[in-house]
Every structure is written in C-alpha cells, then in structure tokens.
C-alpha positions in Angstrom: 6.1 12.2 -2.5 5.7 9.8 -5.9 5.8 12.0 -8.6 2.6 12.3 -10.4 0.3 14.3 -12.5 -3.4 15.3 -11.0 -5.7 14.9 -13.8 -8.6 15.9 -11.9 -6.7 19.3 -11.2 -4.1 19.5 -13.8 -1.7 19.9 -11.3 1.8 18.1 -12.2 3.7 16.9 -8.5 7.7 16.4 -8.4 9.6 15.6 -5.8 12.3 18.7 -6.5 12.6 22.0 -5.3 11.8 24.2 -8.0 13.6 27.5 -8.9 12.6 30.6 -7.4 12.8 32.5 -10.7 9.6 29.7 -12.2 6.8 31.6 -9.4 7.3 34.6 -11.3 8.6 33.9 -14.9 6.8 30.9 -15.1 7.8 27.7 -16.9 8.5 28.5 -20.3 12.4 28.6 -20.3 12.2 24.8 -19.0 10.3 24.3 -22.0 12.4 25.6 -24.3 14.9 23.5 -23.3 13.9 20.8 -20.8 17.4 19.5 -20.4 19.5 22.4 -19.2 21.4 21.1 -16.0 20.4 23.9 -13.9 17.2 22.1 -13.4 18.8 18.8 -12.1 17.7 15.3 -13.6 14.6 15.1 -11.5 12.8 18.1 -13.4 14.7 17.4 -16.5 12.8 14.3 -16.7 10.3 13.5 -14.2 8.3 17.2 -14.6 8.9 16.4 -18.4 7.1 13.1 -18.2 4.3 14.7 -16.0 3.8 17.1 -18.3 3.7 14.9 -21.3 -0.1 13.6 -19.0 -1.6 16.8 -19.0 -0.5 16.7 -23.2 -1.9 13.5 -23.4 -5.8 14.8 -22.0 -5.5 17.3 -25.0 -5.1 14.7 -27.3 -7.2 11.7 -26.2 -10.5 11.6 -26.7 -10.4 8.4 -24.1 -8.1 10.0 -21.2 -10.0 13.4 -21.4 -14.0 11.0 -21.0 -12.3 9.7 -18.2 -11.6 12.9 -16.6 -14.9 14.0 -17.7 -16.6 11.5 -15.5 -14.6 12.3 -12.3 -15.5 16.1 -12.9 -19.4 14.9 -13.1 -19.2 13.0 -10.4 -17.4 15.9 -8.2 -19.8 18.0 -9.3 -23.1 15.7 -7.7 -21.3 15.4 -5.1 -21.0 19.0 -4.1 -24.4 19.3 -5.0 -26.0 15.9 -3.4 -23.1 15.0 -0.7 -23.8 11.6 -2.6 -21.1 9.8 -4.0 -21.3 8.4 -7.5 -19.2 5.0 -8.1 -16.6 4.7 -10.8 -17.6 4.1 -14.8 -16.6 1.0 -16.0 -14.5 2.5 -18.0 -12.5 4.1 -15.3 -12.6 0.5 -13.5 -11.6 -1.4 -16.3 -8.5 1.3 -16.9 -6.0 -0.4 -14.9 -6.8 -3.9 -15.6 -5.7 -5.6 -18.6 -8.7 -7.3 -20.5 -8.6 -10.7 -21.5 -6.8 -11.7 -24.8 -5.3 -8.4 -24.2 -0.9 -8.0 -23.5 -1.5 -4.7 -21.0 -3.7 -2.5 -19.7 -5.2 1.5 -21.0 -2.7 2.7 -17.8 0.3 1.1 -19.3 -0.1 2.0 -22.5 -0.8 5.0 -21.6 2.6 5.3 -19.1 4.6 4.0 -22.1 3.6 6.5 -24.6 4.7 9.0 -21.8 8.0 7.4 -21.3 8.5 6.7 -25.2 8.8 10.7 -25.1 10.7 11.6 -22.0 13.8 8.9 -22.6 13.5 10.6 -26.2 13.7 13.9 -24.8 16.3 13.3 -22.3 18.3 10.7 -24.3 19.2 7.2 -23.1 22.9 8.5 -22.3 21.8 10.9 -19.8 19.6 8.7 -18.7 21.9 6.5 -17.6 24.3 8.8 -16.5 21.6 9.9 -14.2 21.2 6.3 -13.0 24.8 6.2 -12.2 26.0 3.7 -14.5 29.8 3.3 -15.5 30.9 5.4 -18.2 32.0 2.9 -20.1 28.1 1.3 -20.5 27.7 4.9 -21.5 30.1 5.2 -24.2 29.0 2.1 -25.6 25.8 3.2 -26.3 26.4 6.5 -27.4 27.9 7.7 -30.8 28.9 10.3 -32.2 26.8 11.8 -35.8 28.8 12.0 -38.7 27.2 14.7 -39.9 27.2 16.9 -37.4 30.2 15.5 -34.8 28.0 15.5 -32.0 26.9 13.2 -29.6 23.8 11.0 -30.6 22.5 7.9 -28.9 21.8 4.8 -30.8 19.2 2.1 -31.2 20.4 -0.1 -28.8 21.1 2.2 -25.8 17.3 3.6 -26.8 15.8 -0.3 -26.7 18.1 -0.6 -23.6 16.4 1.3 -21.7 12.8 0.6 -23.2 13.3 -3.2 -22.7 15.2 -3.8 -19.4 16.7 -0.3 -18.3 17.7 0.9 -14.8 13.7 1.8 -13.7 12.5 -1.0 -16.3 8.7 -2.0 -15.2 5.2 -1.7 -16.5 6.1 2.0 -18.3 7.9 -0.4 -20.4 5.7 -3.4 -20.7 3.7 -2.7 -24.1 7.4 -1.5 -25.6 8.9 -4.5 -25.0 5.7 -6.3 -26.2 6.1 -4.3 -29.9 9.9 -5.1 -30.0 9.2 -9.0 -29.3 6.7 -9.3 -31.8 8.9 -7.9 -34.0 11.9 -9.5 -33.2 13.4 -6.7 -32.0 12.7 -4.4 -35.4 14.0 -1.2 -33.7 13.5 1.2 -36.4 9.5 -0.2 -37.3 8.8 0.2 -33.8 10.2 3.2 -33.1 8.2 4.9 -36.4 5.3 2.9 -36.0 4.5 3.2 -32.2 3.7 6.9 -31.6 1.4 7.4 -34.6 -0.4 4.4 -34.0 -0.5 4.6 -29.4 -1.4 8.3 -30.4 -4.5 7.3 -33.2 -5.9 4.2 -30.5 -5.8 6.8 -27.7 -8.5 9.1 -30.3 -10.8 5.8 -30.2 -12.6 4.0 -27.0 -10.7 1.2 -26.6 -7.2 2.1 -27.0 -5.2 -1.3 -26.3 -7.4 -3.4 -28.7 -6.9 -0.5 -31.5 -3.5 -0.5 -30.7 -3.0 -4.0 -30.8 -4.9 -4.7 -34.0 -3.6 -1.3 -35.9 0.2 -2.3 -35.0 -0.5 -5.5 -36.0 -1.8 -4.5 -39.5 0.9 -2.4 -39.6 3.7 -5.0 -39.1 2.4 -7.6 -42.0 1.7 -4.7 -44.2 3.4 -5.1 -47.6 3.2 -1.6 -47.9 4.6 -0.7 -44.9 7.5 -2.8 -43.7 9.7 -1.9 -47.4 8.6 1.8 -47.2 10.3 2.0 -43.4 13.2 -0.3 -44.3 13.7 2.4 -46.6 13.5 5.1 -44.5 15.8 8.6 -44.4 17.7 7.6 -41.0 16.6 11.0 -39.3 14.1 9.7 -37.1 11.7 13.4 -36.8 11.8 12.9 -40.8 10.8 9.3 -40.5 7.5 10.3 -38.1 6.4 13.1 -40.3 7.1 11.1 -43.7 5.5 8.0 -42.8 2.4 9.0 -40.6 0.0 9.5 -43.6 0.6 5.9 -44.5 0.6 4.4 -41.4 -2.9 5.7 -40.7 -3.7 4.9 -44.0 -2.7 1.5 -43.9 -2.9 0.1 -40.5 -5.6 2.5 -38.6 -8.4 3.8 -40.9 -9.1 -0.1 -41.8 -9.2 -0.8 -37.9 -11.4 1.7 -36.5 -13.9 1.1 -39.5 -14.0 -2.5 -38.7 -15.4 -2.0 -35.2 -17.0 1.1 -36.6 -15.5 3.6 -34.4 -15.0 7.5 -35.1 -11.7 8.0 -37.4 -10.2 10.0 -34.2 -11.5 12.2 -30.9 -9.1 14.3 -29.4 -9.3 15.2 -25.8 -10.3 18.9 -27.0 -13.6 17.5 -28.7 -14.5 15.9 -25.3 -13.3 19.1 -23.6 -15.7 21.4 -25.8 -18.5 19.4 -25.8 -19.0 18.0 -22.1 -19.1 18.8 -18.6 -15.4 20.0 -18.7 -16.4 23.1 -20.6 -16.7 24.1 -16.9 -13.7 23.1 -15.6 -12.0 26.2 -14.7 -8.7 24.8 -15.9 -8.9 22.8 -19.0 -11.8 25.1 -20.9 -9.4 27.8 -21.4 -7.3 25.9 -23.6 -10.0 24.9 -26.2 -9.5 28.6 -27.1 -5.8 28.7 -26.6 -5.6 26.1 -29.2 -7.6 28.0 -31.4 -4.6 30.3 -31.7 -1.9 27.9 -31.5 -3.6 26.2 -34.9 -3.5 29.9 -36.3 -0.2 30.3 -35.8 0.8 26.6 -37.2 -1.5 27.1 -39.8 0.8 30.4 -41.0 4.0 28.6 -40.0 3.3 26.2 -42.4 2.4 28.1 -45.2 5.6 29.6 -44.5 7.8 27.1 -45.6 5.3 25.7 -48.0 8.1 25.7 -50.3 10.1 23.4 -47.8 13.7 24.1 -45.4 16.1 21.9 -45.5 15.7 19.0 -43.9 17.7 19.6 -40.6 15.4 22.5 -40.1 
C-alpha cells in the first residue's frame, strides 16, 4: 500500500502496523513527540507527512474548494446515480501550466515535505535511508549552545535538492534554491510563509512564483534576512510580517485576489459544513484560537527566546 492521505475521507493510510495502545489512547502521544523510536521511521515520518495533508485543508482556502467539489459531486451522485465530471480546477491540479516551473500537487507535496525532513531532521533521515555514518556525521553538528546534535544547512538542502527519495516532492525546492543560487537561509525563511499565503489565494503556483520573486529582489528583504538571529523558529516568527508585507500583499492586490482564505472559511461556508468529519473542527478551532489567544497574552511580556 502507497502511503497516502484520503482527503475525501480524512483518512491518513501507512504502510506500518500501528500500536495497539493508539485504538484506545488515540494519537496524541505521537504527536507530542513524532520522533520517539518506538514508532519506527515509517510513522515517524510517513504518518507525520500524511498528517501534515489533512493540516494543509485547514489552512488552504484552495485544497479545502477542491475537496468541496468532490463532496458535491458525491453528494449528486447518491442522489442522481449521475456522475458529475472533474472542475477544472481539480483537472488542472496536477498539471503544470504554461510559463509555470511545477504544478498546485507539487507545490503542494513540497510544502509537506519542507515540514516532515524538518521534523524528523536530515540526519535521521538519512540514517533511515541507510547511508554510511560518516555521510551522517558530516552533515550533522553539534550546537554550541546547547552541545547537542543539530543538523546543518547543507545536510537540510541535501536532502531537499538531490536526497535518498529526491523527486517531484522536491522539485519547486530545488527551483527556489537555483534561483537563488543556492541562498539556504532566504529560502528556508521565505518559503513557508510565502507556499502557506499562495495556498490562501486561487492560484497558488503563480502567487507563489511572483510573491517569492518579489521577495528575493526586495531591498528590504534580502539585508533584513542576511541579518537574521540564526535560530531558525525565531527567524519565521520575526520575519513573517514583512514578508507578507513586502512580497504578498502587493501580489494578490495586483491580480485583485482576497488578502488570504483558509480552508476553515471554505469549510464554514460550503457544502463541507456537512461533511461529518471536517465541520466539527470549525468549532474545535474556535477553542484552540481561545486558548492561543490566552497563551499569548500570557507571555505578552516575552520568555526568553529558547522558550
């Protein structure tokens, strides 16, 4: 079985026994710490990367209107027996469009895998794939302020340009990093505030491609990320205001698009508020934006950074 995530469903498929405990206790203790090795490398990464799908719906206003469709056209066909062809939109997903580097299914894959090898760090990774230690060591290092292990740039960009499962999950990565001349650091900052923003419009890969583009001749923008702090969850959180500022806001009102939709809008407001699955998370959200809300008000006056 091909691993894969059911969007029609929301059902995530892995090809890995699960543990027994997960039918009663559920899934949260994987999420708390998706890399524990009592999992085994499959779910450690592959269920992680699944998962980051049915994340995605939530947050796209695009994935969640394609989803949409196939739930309207499921539901005339239990009521007709008449079977409704594909949106264009849903055709044109996994083609790339001309003038255009990749398709809305590979950007879409890469902003997925951005997160798992992330998540599951390059060195593992590669572990995983069986790869001498030596290649290993080489690409790790170890934090001088802490003394642990870290991974580096180039064992990240390792396996995000030419890896050991390198392909199309890949492709627009390796686009970004050759446009740049292989700018880790831009990239890496700029990519999922920007992939994340064009997935909130209709037409994610020309947003994408314009906004990142904006972005990289930006006189603004290149000085404030070679300046950055070097602690890359600081980075996102410090630069994402100017990034949209600078490189998406001026986009999307160009081709006069909404500022952003996010898979929840299209959730609340369509024919998946009947979905039996994804309406009960409009109000599960609710709470979960009640409980950032006091979180942040909570450490209004600021922790340290490495909390």
């Amino acid at each position: 079985m091909d691993p894969h995530f059911e969007y029609l469903t929301g059902i995530v498929k892995v090809p890995a026994s699960a543990p027994l405990e997960w039918q009663k206790e559920g899934l949260t203790e994987f999420y708390r710490s998706p890399n524990d090795d009592a999992w085994g490398a499959t779910l450690c990464r592959v269920l992680y990367h699944e998962s980051i799908h049915f994340w995605q719906l939530f947050s796209s206003g695009y994935v969640a209107n394609l989803v949409a469709d196939d739930w309207r056209r499921l539901q005339h066909f239990r009521a007709t027996g008449e079977v409704r062809p594909l949106s264009t939109e849903a055709n044109q997903y996994k083609i790339t469009a001309s003038g255009l580097p990749f398709s809305e299914r590979e950007l879409l894959e890469c902003w997925a895998r951005f997160w798992d090898v992330h998540t599951r760090e390059p060195g593992a990774i590669i572990r995983d794939e069986g790869y001498p230690a030596e290649e290993v060591e080489r690409l790790e290092m170890i934090d001088p302020y802490t003394g642990s292990k870290s991974y580096t740039h180039e064992a990240y960009d390792y396996l995000m340009r030419g890896g050991p499962a390198s392909g199309s999950y890949e492709k627009p990565y390796r686009w970004l990093l050759d446009q740049t001349q292989g700018h880790s650091a831009f990239v890496a900052i700029t990519f999922p505030i920007l992939v994340h923003s064009a997935f909130g419009s209709p037409d994610p890969v020309k947003v994408f491609c314009e906004t990142f583009d904006r972005a990289w001749n930006s006189s603004v923008l290149r000085p404030a990320i070679d300046s950055r702090f070097g602690y890359i969850n600081l980075d996102w959180l410090n630069q994402w205001s100017a990034i949209i500022g600078e490189a998406h806001i001026p986009v999307i009102r160009k081709h006069h698009l909404p500022d952003f939709t996010s898979g929840l809008d299209v959730i609340a407001r369509g024919p998946l508020a009947s979905h039996p699955i994804y309406r009960e998370y409009v109000d599960q959200f609710k709470v979960l934006h009640g409980h950032l809300s006091l979180y942040k008000r909570q450490f209004a006056a600021g922790p340290v950074p490495s909390e």
